[in-house]
C-alpha positions, 0 to 999 in steps of 0.5 A: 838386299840386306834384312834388317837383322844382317844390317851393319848397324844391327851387328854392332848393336848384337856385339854391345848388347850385352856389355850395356845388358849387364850395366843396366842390371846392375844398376836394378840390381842397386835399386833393389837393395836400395829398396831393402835397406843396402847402405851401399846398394852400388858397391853391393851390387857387385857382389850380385854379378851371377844375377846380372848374368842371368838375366842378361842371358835369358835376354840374349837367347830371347834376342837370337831367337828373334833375330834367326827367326827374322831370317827364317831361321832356327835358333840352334841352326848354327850348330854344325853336328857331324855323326862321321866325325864326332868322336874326333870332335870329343877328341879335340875338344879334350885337347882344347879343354887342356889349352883353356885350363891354363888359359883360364887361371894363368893370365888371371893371376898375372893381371891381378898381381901386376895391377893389384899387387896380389890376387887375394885384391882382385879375388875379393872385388870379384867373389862376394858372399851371397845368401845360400838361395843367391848361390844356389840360384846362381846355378842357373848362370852356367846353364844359361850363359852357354846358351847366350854367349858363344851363340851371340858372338860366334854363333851369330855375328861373326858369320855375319860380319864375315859375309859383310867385311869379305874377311874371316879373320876381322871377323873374328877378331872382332867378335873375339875382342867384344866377347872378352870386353863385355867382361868390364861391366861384370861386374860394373867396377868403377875402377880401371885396373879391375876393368883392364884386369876382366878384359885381359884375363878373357881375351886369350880365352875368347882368341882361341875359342873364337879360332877352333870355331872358326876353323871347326864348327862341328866343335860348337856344342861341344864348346857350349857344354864345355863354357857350361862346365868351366863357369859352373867352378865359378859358382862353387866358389862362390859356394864355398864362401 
């Protein structure tokens, strides 16, 4: 008999969460600056995203927590370490690291001048001046979203919905696919060209990194510390502005 947390239902519910998580903190975030005085809180909220980010984050490590321990578990169990193989792991994932860099900007760029006609459109949607102590705190949205994202959809319900379809690749795909869509709440942008643009910059991305985990777990903290590192670039932009 299915526990409560293995029930189809409760996976579909884990594979939204955080697409609804960072709407519903957005929609705080507005409130707030409603509150001080913003004379447009909803578009300033999207300038905010860092912080919907993390709070969603330590929302998602809350919720693995809870539901490994539903099944008696722990929650970094799903990391797979292997001390015979790790300098072969270092090894691929440097390898791996040399696929997502293009991954990671080329799709980026051609989305947003296919949409927008120039990136400097999209850019400007996305990176926002924030306050110094904003950026600074801001620091703690790599930390966390390593802790949160790739645990939640390839830590968790992609062996899951494996177990549940008897099919490793719908499994993946499908995780692959919701962790690149809970990207168009990221911010929350009411403008379809910026949400296709968020979706499809990410689904290369989510594709290759759910597939080298799939294949090779022992890669998984690996591939945490290395989510850590490509986002914390994102937060020295936002620095810089």
């Amino acid at each position: 008999m299915n526990t409560p947390s293995t029930k189809p239902a409760a996976l579909w519910l884990v594979l939204f969460s955080r697409t609804l998580l960072f709407a519903v903190f957005q929609i705080l975030i507005a409130a707030v600056l409603s509150f001080a005085g913003s004379a447009a809180p909803w578009n300033d909220s999207a300038g905010w995203w860092t912080f919907s980010a993390l709070f969603t984050n330590l929302v998602s490590i809350l919720l693995l927590v809870w539901l490994f321990r539903r099944e008696q578990k722990r929650y970094f169990d799903f990391l797979s370490f292997s001390r015979q193989t790790v300098w072969k792991d270092v090894g691929i994932t440097f390898l791996t690291m040399i696929v997502l860099l293009p991954l990671s900007i080329l799709p980026n760029q051609w989305l947003a001048t296919w949409l927008f006609g120039s990136n400097e459109i999209a850019f400007s949607l996305f990176f926002r001046p924030l306050p110094l102590w904003a950026g600074l705190v801001s620091i703690l949205y790599p930390i966390t979203i390593a802790l949160a994202e790739l645990p939640t959809y390839f830590g968790y319900v992609m062996p899951r919905l494996e177990r549940q379809s008897g099919n490793g690749w719908l499994a993946w795909g499908i995780a692959s696919f919701f962790l690149a869509f809970q990207h168009i709440t990221l911010p929350l942008i009411l403008d379809w060209r910026f949400m296709l643009w968020r979706f499809g910059m990410f689904l290369p991305l989510a594709l290759l990194l759910g597939l080298c985990l799939k294949i090779r777990p022992q890669l998984f903290a690996y591939s945490m510390i290395v989510h850590a590192l490509l986002d914390m670039t994102t937060v020295a932009i936002l620095l810089t502005l």
